[in-house]
C-alpha positions in Angstrom: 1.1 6.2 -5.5 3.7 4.0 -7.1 4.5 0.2 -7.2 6.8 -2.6 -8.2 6.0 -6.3 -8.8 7.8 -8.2 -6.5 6.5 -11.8 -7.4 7.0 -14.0 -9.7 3.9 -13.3 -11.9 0.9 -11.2 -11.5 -2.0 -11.6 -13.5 -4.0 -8.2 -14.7 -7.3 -7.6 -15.6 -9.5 -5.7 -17.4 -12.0 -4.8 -15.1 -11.4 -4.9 -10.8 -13.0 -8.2 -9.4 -11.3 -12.0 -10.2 -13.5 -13.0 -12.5 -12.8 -10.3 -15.3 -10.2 -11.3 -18.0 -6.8 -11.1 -18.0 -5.4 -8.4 -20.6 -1.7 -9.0 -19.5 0.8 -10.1 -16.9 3.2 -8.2 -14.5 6.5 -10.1 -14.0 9.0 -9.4 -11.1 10.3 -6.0 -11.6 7.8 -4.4 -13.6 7.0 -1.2 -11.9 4.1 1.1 -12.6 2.0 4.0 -11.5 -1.5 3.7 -9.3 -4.0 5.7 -11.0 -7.1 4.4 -8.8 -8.3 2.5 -6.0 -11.2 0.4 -5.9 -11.9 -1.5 -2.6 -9.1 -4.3 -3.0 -7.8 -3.2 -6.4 -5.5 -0.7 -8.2 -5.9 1.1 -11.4 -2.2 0.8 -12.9 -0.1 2.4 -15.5 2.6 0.2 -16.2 6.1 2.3 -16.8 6.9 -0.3 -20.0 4.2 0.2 -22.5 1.9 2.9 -20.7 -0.7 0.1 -20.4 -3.9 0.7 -18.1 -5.0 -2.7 -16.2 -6.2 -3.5 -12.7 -4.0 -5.9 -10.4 -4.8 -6.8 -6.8 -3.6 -4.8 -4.4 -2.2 -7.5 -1.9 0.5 -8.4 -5.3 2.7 -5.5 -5.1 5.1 -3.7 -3.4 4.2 0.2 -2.6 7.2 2.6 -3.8 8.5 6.4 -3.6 8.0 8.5 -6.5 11.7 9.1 -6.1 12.5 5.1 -6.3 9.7 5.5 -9.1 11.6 8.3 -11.6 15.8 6.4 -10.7 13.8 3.1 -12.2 12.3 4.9 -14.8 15.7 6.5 -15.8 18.2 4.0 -15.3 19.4 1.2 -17.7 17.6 -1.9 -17.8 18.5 -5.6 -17.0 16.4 -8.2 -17.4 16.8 -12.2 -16.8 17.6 -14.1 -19.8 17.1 -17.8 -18.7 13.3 -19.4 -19.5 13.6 -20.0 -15.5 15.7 -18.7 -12.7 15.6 -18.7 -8.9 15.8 -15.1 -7.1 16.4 -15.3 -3.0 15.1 -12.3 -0.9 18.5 -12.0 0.9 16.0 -10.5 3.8 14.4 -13.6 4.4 16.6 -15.8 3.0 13.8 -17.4 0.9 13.9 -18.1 -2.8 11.2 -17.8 -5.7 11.2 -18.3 -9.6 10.8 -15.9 -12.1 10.7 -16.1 -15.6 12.9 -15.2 -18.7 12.3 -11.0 -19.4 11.6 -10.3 -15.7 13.1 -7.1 -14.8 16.0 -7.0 -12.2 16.0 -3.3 -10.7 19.2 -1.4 -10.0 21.0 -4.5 -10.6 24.5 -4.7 -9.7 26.8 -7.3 -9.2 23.8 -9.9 -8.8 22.1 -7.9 -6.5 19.1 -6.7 -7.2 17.7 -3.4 -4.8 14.6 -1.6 -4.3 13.5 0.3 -1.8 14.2 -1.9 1.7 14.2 -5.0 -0.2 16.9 -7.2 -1.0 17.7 -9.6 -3.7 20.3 -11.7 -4.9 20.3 -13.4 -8.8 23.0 -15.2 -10.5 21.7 -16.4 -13.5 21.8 -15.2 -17.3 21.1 -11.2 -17.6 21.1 -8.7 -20.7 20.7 -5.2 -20.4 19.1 -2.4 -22.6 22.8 -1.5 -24.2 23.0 -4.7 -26.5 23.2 -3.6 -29.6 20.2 -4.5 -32.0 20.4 -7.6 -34.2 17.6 -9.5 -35.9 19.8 -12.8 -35.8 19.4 -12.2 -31.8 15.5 -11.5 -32.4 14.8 -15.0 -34.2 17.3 -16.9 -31.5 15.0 -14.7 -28.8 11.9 -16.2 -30.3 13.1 -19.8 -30.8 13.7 -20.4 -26.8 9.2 -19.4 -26.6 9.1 -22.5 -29.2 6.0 -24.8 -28.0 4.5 -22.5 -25.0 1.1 -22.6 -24.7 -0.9 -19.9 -25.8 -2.5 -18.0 -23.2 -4.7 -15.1 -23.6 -3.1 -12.2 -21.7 -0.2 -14.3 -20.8 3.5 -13.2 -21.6 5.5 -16.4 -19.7 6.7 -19.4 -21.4 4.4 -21.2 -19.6 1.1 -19.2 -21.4 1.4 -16.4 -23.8 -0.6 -14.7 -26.6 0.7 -13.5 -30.0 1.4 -9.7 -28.6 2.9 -10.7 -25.4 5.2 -13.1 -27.5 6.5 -10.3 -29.5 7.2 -8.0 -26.7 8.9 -9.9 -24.7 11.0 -11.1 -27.8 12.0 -7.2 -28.5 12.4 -6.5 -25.2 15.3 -9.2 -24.5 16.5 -7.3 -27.4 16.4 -3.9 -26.1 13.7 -2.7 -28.4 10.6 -1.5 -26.6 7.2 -2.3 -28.6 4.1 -2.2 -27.0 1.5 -4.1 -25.9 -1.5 -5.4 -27.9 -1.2 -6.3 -31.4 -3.0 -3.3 -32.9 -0.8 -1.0 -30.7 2.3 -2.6 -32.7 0.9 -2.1 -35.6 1.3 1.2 -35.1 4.7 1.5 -34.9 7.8 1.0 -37.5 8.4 1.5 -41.1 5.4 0.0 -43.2 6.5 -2.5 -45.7 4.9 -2.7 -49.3 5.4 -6.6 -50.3 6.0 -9.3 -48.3 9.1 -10.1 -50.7 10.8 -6.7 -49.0 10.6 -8.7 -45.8 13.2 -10.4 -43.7 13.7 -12.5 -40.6 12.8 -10.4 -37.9 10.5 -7.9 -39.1 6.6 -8.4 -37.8 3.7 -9.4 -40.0 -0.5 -8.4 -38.7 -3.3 -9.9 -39.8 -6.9 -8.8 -39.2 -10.1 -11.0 -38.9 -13.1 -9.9 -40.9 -14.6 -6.6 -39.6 -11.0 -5.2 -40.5 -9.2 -4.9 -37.2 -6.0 -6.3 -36.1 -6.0 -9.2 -34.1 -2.5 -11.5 -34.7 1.1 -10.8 -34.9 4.1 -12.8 -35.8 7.9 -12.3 -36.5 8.8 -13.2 -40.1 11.3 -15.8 -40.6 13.7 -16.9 -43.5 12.1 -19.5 -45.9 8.4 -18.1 -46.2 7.9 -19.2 -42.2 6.9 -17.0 -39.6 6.6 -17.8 -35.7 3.9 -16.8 -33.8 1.6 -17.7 -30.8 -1.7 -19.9 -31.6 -2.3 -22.3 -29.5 1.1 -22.5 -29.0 4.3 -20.9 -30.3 4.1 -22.4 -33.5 6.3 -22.0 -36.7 4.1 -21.8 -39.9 4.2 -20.9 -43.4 3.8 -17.3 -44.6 3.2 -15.9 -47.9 1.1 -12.8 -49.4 -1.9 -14.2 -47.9 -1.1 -15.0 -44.9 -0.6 -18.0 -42.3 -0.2 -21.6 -43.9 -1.3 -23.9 -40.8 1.0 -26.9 -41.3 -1.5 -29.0 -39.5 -4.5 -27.9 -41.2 -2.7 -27.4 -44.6 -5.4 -24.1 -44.7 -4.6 -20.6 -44.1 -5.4 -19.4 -40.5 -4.7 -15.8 -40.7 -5.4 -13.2 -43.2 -2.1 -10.5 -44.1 -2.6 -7.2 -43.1 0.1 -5.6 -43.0 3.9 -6.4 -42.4 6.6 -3.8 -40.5 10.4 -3.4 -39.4 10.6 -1.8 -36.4 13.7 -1.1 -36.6 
């Protein structure tokens, strides 16, 4: 079984019942596999990052495996304005959805799946743009101020890992989803003085394990999600809270992903 989000945001938990936490967000036009069902919930595999969550089963729209495999093989537009309105041109009835949403077999404004409809007019980008780390930092400037939120990867609540997806995904780069996952990936960087605007810093807490991210800016600053998109100072140690004029995160490592 296969599935699409067709709202604006989903939320997506660890475990299958209301209460459990939220480990990440689906946003309109994020489509995935169903490994399991549990009474009124699915076991997903989201096609973006390969990441495992539950979602309510009532918050998506069922799919071929044929619409599946064109999705998962096709280029990829997503919405480039913090907010938008999409109409369901079935219905005639409109809904928001946020900046990095997915817009499937979009053409012309119209976005198709399956027997659904929909027509968008706003800002777009697709997967083609060529790479620039200038476009990464004016990516990450427009999440300036959102509220953190654990799990969350909207301007309107988002945690340090969703923050830097979404940032590289509006730049056709594809990282994935939790912090120590991203650490994974790139070239490893010796000294922060090799660094440049663009590339991501880690930091662990004190058992060792990776638990922030940030993108490295110009200057010794660096922008990242805690408590709110923030920009901070950034040096071998790690963050420089400019509020608390202490250091909030401990360097772990830093990486160019591309």
């Amino acid at each position: 079984m296969y599935g699409i989000c067709n709202l604006s945001i989903v939320p997506c938990r660890k475990e299958p019942f209301d209460r459990s936490e939220m480990t990440t967000q689906l946003l309109f036009g994020d489509y995935f596999r169903v490994l399991e069902i549990q009474g009124n919930w699915c076991h997903i595999k989201i096609a973006y990052d390969n990441y495992e969550c539950w979602i309510d089963k009532k918050q998506f729209l069922p799919i071929a495996y044929h619409t599946y495999d064109i999705l998962n093989s096709t280029e990829t537009f997503c919405s480039n304005e913090l907010i938008q309105i999409i109409t369901d041109t079935k219905t005639n009835t409109l809904f928001p959805i946020v900046i990095g949403s997915t817009l499937p077999n979009f053409d012309n404004g119209e976005c198709a799946v399956e027997n659904s409809m929909y027509s968008y007019d706003g800002a777009f980008i697709n997967g083609e743009l060529p790479f620039t780390k200038v476009g990464i930092i004016e990516t990450a400037m427009m999440y300036l101020n959102s509220p953190y939120l654990w799990g969350g990867k909207t301007p309107f609540g988002i945690d340090c890992s969703g923050f830097t997806q979404m940032v590289f995904k509006l730049n056709g780069i594809k990282i994935k989803r939790d912090a120590y996952q991203q650490a994974e990936q790139g070239e490893t960087l010796s000294f922060v003085e090799e660094s440049e605007a663009g590339d991501l810093a880690f930091f662990d807490n004190e058992e060792g394990k990776i638990v922030h991210v940030g993108i490295v800016l110009d200057n010794n600053k660096i922008i990242h999600a805690s408590g709110k998109v923030r920009i901070d100072g950034f040096d071998h140690q790690g963050i420089f809270n400019n509020d608390k004029k202490d250091y909030s995160h401990r360097l772990r490592l830093l990486k160019r992903i591309v």
